[in-house]
SETOR-622219 format. One record per residue: residue number from 1; x, y, z of N, C-alpha, C in turn. Coordinates in steps of 0.02 Angstrom, whole numbers, plus 50000, padded with zeros to 5 digits. Example, Ala and Ser with C-alpha at 12.3 -4.5 7.8 and 13.67 -1.06 7.14 Angstrom:
SITE   num    n.c1    n.c2    n.c3   ca.c1   ca.c2   ca.c3    c.c1    c.c2    c.c3
SITE     1   50660   49716   50390   50615   49775   50390   50660   49835   50390
SITE     2   50642   49888   50354   50684   49947   50357   50645   50002   50394
This chain:
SITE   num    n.c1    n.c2    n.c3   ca.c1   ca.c2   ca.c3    c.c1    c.c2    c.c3
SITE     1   50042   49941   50000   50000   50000   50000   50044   50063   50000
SITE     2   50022   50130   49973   50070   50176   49958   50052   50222   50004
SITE     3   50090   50261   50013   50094   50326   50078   50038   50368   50055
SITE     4   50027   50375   49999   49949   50416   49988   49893   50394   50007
SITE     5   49888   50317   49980   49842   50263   50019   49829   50273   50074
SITE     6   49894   50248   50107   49881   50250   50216   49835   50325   50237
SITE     7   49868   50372   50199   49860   50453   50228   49783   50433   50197
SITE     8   49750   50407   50142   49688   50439   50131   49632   50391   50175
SITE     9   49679   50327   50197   49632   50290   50257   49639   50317   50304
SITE    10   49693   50330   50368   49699   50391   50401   49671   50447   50392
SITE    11   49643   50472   50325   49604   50528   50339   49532   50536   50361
SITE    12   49500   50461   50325   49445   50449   50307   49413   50429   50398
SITE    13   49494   50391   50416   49452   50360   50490   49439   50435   50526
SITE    14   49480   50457   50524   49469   50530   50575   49417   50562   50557
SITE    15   49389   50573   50491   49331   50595   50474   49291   50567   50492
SITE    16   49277   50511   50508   49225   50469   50523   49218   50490   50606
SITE    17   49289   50486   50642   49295   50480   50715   49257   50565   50726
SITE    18   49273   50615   50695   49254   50689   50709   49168   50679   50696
SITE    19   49144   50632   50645   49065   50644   50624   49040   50594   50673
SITE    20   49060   50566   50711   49034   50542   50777   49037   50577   50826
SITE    21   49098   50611   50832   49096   50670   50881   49011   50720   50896
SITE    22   49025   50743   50824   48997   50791   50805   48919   50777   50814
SITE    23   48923   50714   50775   48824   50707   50799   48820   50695   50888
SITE    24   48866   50665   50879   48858   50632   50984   48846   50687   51014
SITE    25   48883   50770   50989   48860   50843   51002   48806   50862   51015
SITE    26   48776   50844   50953   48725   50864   50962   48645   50840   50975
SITE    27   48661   50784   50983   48580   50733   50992   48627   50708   51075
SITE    28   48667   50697   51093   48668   50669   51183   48620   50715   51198
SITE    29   48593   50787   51215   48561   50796   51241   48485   50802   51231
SITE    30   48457   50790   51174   48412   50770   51156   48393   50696   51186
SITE    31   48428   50646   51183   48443   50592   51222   48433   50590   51288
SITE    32   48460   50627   51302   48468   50640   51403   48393   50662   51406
SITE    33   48370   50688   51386   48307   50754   51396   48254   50663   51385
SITE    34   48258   50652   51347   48218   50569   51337   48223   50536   51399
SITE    35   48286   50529   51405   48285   50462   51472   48247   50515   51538
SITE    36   48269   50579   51535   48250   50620   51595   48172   50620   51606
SITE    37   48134   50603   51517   48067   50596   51558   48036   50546   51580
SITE    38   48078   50515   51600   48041   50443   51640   48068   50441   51718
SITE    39   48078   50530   51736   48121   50521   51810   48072   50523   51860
SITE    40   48062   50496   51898   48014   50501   51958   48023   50559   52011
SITE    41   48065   50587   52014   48089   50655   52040   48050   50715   52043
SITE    42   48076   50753   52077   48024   50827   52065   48062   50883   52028
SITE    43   48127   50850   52027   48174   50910   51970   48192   50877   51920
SITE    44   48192   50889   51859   48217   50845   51807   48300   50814   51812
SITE    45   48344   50875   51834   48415   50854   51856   48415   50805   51909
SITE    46   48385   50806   51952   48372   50747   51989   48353   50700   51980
SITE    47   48375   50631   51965   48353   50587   51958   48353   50514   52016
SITE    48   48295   50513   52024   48268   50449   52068   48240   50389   52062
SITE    49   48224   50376   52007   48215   50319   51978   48177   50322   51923
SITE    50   48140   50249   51883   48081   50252   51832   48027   50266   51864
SITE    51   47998   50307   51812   47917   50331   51815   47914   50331   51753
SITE    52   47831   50317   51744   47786   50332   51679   47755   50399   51729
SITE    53   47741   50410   51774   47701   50477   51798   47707   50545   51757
SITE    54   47787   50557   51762   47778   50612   51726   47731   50648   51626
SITE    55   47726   50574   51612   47666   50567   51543   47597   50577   51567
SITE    56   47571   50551   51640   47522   50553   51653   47519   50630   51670
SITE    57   47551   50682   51686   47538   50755   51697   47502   50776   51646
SITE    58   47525   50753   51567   47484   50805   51550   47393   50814   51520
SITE    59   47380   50751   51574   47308   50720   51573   47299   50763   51654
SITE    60   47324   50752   51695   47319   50773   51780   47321   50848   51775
SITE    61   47371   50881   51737   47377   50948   51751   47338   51003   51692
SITE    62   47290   51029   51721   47291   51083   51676   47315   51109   51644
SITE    63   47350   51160   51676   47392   51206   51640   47451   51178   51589
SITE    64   47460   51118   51609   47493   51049   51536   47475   51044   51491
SITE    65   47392   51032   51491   47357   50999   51448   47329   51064   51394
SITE    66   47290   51127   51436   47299   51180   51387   47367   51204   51368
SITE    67   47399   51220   51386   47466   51233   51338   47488   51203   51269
SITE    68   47467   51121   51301   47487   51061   51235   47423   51087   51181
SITE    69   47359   51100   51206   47317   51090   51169   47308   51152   51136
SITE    70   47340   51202   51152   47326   51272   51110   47389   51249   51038
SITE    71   47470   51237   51085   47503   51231   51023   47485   51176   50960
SITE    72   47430   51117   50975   47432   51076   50945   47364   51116   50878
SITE    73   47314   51142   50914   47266   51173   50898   47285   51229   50842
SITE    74   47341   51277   50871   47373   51325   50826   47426   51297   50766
SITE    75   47451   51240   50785   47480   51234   50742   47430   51187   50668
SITE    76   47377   51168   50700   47329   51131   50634   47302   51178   50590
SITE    77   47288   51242   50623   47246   51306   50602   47314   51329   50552
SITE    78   47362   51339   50561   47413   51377   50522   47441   51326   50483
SITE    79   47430   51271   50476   47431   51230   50410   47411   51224   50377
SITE    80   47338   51234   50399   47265   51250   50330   47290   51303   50292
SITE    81   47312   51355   50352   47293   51455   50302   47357   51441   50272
SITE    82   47429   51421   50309   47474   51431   50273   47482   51389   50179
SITE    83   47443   51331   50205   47451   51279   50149   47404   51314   50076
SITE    84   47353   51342   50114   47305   51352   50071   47330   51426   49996
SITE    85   47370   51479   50055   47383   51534   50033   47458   51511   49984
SITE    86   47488   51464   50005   47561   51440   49976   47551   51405   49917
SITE    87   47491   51349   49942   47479   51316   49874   47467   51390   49804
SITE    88   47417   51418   49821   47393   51479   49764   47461   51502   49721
SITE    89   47494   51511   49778   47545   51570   49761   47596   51540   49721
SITE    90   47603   51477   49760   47649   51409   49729   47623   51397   49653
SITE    91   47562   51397   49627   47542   51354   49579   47527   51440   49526
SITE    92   47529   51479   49546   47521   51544   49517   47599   51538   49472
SITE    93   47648   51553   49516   47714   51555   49491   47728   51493   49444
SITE    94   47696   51453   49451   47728   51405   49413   47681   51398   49356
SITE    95   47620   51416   49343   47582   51441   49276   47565   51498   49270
SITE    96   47580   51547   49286   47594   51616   49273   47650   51661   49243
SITE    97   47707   51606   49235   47768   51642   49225   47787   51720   49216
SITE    98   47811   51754   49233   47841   51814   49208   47853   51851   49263
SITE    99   47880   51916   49235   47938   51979   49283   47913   51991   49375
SITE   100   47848   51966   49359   47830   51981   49420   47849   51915   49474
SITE   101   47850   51854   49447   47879   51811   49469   47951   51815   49518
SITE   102   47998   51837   49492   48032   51858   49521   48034   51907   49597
SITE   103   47998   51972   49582   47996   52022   49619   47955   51961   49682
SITE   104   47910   51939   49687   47888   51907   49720   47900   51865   49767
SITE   105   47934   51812   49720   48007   51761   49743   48046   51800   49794
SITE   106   48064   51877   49770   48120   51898   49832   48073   51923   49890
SITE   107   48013   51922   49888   47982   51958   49938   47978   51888   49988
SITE   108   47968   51821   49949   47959   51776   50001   48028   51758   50035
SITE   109   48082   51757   49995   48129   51751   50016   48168   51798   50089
SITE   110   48151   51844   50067   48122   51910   50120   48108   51881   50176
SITE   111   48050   51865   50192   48034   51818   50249   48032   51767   50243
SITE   112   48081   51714   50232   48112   51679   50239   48184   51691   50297
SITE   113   48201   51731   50274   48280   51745   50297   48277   51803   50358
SITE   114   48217   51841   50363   48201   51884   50420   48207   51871   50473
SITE   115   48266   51876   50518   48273   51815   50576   48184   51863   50632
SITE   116   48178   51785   50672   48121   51767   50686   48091   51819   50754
SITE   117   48142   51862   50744   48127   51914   50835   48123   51992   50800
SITE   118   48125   51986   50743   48104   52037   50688   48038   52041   50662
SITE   119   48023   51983   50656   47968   51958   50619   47913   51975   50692
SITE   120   47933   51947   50763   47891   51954   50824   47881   52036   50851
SITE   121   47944   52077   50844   47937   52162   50861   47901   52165   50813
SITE   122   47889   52174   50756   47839   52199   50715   47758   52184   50708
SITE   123   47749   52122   50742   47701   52083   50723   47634   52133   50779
SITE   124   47676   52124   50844   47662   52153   50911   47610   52214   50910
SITE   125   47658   52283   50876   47611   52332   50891   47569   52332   50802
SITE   126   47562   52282   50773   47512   52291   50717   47458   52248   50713
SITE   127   47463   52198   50782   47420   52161   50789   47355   52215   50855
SITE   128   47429   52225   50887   47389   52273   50943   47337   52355   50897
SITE   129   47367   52362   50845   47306   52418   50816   47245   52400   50770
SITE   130   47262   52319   50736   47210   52301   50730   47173   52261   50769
SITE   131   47198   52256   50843   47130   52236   50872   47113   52273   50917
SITE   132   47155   52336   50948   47099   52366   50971   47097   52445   50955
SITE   133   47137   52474   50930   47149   52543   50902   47079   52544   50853
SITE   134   47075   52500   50822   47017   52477   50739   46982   52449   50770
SITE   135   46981   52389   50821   46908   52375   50859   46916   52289   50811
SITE   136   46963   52276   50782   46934   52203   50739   46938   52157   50800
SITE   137   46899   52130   50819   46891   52072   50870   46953   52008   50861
SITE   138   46943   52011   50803   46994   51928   50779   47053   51954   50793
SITE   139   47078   51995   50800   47140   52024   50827   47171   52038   50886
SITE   140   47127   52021   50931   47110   52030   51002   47110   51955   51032
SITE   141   47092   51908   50975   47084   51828   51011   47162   51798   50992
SITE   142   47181   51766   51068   47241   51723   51057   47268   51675   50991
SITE   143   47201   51635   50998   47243   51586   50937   47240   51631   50863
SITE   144   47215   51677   50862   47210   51714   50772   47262   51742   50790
SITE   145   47300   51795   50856   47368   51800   50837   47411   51747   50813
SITE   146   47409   51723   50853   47459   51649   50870   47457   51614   50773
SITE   147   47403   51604   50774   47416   51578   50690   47442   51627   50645
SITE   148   47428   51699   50646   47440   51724   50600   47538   51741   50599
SITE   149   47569   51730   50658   47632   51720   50668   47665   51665   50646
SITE   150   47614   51618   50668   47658   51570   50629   47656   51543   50574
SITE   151   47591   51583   50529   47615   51562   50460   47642   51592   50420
SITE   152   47656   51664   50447   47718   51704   50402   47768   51657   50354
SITE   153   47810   51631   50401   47874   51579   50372   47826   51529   50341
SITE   154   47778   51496   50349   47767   51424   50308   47740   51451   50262
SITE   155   47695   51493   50246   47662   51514   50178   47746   51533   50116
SITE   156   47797   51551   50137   47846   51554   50101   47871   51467   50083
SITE   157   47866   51442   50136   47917   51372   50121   47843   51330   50082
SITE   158   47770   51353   50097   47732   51327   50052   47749   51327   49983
SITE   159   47748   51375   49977   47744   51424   49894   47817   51391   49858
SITE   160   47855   51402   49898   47935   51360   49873   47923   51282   49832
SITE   161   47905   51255   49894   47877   51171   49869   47830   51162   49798
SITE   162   47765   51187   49818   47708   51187   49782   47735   51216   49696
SITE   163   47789   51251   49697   47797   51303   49632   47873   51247   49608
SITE   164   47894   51191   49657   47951   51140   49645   47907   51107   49587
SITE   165   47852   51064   49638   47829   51019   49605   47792   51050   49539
SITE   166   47780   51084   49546   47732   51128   49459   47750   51127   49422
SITE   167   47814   51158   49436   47882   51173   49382   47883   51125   49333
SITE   168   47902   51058   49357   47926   50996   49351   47884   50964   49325
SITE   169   47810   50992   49294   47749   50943   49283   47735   50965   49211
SITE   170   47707   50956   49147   47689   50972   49095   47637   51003   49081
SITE   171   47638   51085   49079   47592   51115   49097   47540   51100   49036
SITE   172   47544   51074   48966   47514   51046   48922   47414   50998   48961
SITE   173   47463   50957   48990   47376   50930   49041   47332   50990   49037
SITE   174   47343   51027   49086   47302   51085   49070   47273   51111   49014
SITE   175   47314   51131   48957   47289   51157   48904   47232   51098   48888
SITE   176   47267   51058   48877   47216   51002   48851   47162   50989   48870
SITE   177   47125   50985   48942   47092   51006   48987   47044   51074   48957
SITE   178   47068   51130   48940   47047   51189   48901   47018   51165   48845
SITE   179   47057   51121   48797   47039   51129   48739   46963   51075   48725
SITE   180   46953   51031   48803   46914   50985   48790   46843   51029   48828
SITE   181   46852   51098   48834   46811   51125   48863   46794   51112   48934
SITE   182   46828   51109   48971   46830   51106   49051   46826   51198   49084
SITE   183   46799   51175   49107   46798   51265   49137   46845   51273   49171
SITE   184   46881   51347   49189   46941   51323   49246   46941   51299   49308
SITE   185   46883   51307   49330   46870   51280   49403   46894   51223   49402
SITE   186   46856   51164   49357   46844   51115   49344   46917   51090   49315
SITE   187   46978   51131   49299   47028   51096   49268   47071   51112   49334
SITE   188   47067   51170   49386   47121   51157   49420   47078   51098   49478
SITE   189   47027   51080   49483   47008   51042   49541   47032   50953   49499
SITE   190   47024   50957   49441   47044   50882   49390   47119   50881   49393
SITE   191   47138   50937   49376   47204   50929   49341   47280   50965   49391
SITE   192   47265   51022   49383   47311   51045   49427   47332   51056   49506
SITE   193   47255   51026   49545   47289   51007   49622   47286   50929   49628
SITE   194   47266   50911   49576   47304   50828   49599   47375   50822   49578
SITE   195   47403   50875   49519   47449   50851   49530   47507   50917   49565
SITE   196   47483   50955   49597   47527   50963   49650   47519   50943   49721
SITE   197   47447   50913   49735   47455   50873   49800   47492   50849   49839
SITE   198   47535   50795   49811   47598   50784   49852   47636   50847   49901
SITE   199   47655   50903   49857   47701   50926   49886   47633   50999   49951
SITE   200   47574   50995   49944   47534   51039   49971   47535   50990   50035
SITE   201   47527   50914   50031   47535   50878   50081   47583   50878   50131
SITE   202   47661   50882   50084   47716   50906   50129   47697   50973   50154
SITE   203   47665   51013   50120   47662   51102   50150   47640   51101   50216
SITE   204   47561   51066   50187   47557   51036   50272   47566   51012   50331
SITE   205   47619   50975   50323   47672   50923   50393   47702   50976   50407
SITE   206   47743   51001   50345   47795   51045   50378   47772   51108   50404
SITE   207   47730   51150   50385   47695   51194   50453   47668   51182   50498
SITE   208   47638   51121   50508   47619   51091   50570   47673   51084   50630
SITE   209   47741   51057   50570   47781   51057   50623   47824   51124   50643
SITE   210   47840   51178   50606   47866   51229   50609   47805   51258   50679
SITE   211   47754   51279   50663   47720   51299   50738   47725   51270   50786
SITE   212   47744   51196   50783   47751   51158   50864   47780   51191   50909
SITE   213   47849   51203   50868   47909   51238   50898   47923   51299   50887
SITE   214   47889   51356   50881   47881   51422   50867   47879   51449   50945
SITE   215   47926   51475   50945   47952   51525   51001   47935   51585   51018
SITE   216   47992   51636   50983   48001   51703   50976   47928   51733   50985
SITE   217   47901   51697   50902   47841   51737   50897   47769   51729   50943
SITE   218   47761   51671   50962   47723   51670   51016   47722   51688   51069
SITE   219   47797   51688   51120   47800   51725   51179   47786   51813   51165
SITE   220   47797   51825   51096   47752   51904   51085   47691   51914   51078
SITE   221   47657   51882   51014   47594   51879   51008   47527   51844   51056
SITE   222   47554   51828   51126   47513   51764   51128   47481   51812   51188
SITE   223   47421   51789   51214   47368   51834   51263   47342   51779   51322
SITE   224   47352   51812   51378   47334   51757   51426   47264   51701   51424
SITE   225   47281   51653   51437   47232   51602   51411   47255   51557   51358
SITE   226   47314   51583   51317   47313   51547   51251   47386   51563   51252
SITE   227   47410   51519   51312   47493   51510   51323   47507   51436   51286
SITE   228   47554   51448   51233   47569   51383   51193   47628   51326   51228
SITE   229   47662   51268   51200   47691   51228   51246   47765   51263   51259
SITE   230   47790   51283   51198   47865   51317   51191   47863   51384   51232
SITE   231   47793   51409   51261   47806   51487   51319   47808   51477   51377
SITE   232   47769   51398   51387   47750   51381   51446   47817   51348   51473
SITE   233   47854   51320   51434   47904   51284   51435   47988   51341   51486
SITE   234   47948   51406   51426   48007   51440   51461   48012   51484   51513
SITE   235   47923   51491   51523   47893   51514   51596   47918   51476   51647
SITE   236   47928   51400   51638   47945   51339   51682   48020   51356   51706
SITE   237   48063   51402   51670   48116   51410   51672   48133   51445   51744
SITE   238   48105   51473   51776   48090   51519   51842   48117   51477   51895
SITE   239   48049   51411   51898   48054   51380   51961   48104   51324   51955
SITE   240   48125   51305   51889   48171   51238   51881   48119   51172   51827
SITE   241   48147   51142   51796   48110   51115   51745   48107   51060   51786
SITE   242   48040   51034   51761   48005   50969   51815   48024   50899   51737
SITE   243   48018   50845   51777   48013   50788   51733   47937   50778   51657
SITE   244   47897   50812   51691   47834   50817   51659   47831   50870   51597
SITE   245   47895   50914   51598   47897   50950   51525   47949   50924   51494
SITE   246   47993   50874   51517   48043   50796   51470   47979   50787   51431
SITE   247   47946   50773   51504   47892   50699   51457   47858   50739   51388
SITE   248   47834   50786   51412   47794   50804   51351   47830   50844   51277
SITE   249   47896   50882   51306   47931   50873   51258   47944   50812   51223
SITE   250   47975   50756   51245   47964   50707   51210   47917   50691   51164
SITE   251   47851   50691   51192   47786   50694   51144   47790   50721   51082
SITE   252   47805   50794   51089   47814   50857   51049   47878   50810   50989
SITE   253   47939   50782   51010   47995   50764   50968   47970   50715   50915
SITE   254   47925   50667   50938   47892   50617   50915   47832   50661   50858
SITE   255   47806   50672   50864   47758   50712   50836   47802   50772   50769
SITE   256   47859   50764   50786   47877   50826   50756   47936   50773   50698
SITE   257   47963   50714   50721   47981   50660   50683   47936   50624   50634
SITE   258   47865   50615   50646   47837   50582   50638   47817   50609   50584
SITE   259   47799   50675   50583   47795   50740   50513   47825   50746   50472
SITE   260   47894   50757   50497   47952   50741   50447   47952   50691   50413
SITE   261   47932   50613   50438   47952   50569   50408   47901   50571   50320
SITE   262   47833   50597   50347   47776   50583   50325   47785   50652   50247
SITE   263   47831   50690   50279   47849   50735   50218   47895   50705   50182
SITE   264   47956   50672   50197   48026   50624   50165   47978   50576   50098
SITE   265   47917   50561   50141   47901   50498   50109   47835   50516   50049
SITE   266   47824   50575   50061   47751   50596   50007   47811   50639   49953
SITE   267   47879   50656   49962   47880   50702   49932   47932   50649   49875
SITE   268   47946   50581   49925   47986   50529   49874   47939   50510   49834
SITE   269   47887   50497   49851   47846   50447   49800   47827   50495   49758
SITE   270   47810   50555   49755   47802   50603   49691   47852   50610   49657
SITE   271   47917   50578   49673   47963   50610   49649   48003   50674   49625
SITE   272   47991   50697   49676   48012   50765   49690   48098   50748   49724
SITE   273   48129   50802   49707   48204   50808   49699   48231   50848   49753
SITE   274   48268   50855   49805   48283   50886   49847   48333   50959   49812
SITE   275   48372   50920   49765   48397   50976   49731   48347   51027   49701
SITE   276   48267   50986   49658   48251   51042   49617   48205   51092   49667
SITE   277   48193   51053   49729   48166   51107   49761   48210   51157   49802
SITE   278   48284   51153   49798   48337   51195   49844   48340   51235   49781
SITE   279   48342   51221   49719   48335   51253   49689   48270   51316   49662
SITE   280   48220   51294   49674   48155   51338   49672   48167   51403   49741
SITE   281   48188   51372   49795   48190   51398   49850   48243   51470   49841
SITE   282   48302   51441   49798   48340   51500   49784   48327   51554   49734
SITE   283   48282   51521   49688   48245   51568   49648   48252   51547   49584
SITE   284   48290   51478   49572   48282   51459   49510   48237   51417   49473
């Protein structure tokens, strides 16, 4: 074996030894936070033995169970509006072509890249004048803030996907569709959302799961009564984190895996391209 050889197995093991490092970085504590919710303890750092108890809190405890149930609630609501407004916009750009396309593209991209405590100072005092400076009621209720925050970002990563898969499809069906006298109603409900379905399906998981874990903007927008799991979580931060927000984080990880997986797998079988949608996303 030749000295270039050895050096490029020697390189390869250390690469390998650093990308073990590196994940062990960063999932041990994701890990730890797992085993921690099965601690029977009253501090999560403390540990005293197995329990399933701390799962049973968030059936026992109120203030558990609404928290879980607003974020789970807000995040279904901002998958509809986000999916619904992304799909449009998504399937616009991709049979609409032209100059305005662009200008558009950078506006989503725009918020896309708006880091997320930008997006929450602003949201704050324009939610606060339309609900009570203007009197609009829906502006005044928790979960219509709460959704309308968090579908800022997914209506962009909608429109990204939805305008992947379009791209990529033969916009000809359609015409044909036209030429057999289909009305348009009738050709985008036949023709053109079955076949971007797949990826409106992913639109959906993935804002479902983007609100799970929505932070910033909820600890701004959110109104007493309609405290979500990620505010309550960091309200918990005061007295010391109990075993019972492991547990339900956990829940939350599962639920938020389980989405993912369900997007990996609708967006393989359409055959959709990870490249052509990193590519749509950048603007090509």
């Amino acid at each position: 074996m030749t000295r270039n050889a050895r050096r490029g197995q020697l390189g390869n093991r250390l690469l390998a030894v650093w990308s073990v490092i590196v994940f062990a970085f960063l999932f041990l504590p994701i890990i730890v936070i797992i085993a921690y919710s099965f601690n029977s303890g009253r501090l999560l750092v403390a540990w005293e033995g197995f329990s399933m108890a701390p799962f049973a809190a968030i059936f026992e405890k109120p203030v558990i169970r609404d928290a879980v149930m607003v974020s789970i609630r807000t995040g279904l609501i901002a998958a509809v509006l986000a999916s619904l407004l992304g799909t449009l916009a998504g399937i616009a750009m991709a049979r609409r072509p032209g100059r305005w396309v662009w200008w558009f593209l950078g506006l989503l991209l725009l918020v896309s890249v708006t880091p997320e405590i930008v997006d929450a100072v602003a949201l704050l005092p324009w939610l606060v004048f339309l609900g009570q400076d203007l009197g609009i009621s829906l502006f005044s209720d928790g979960t219509a803030r709460l959704v309308v925050g968090h579908s800022l970002f997914s209506v962009a990563i909608v429109s990204y996907i939805v305008r992947a898969r379009l791209v990529g499809q033969d916009a000809r069906l359609e015409e044909a569709s036209a030429d057999l006298y289909a009305t348009p109603l009738r050709t985008f409900m036949k023709i053109t959302l079955p076949l971007a379905m797949p990826a409106v399906l992913a639109g959906v998981l993935l804002s479902f799961t983007l609100s799970l874990d929505n932070t910033v903007a909820s600890a701004f927008v959110q109104v007493s009564g309609t405290t979500p799991w990620p505010v309550y979580v960091l309200s918990a931060l005061r007295s010391g984190l109990r075993p019972e927000i492991a547990a339900v984080s956990t829940i939350m990880l599962v639920l938020t895996l389980i989405s993912l997986a369900l997007v990996a797998l609708v967006l393989k079988r359409a055959g959709d391209s990870a490249t052509q949608i990193a590519r749509t996303m950048a603007g090509g």
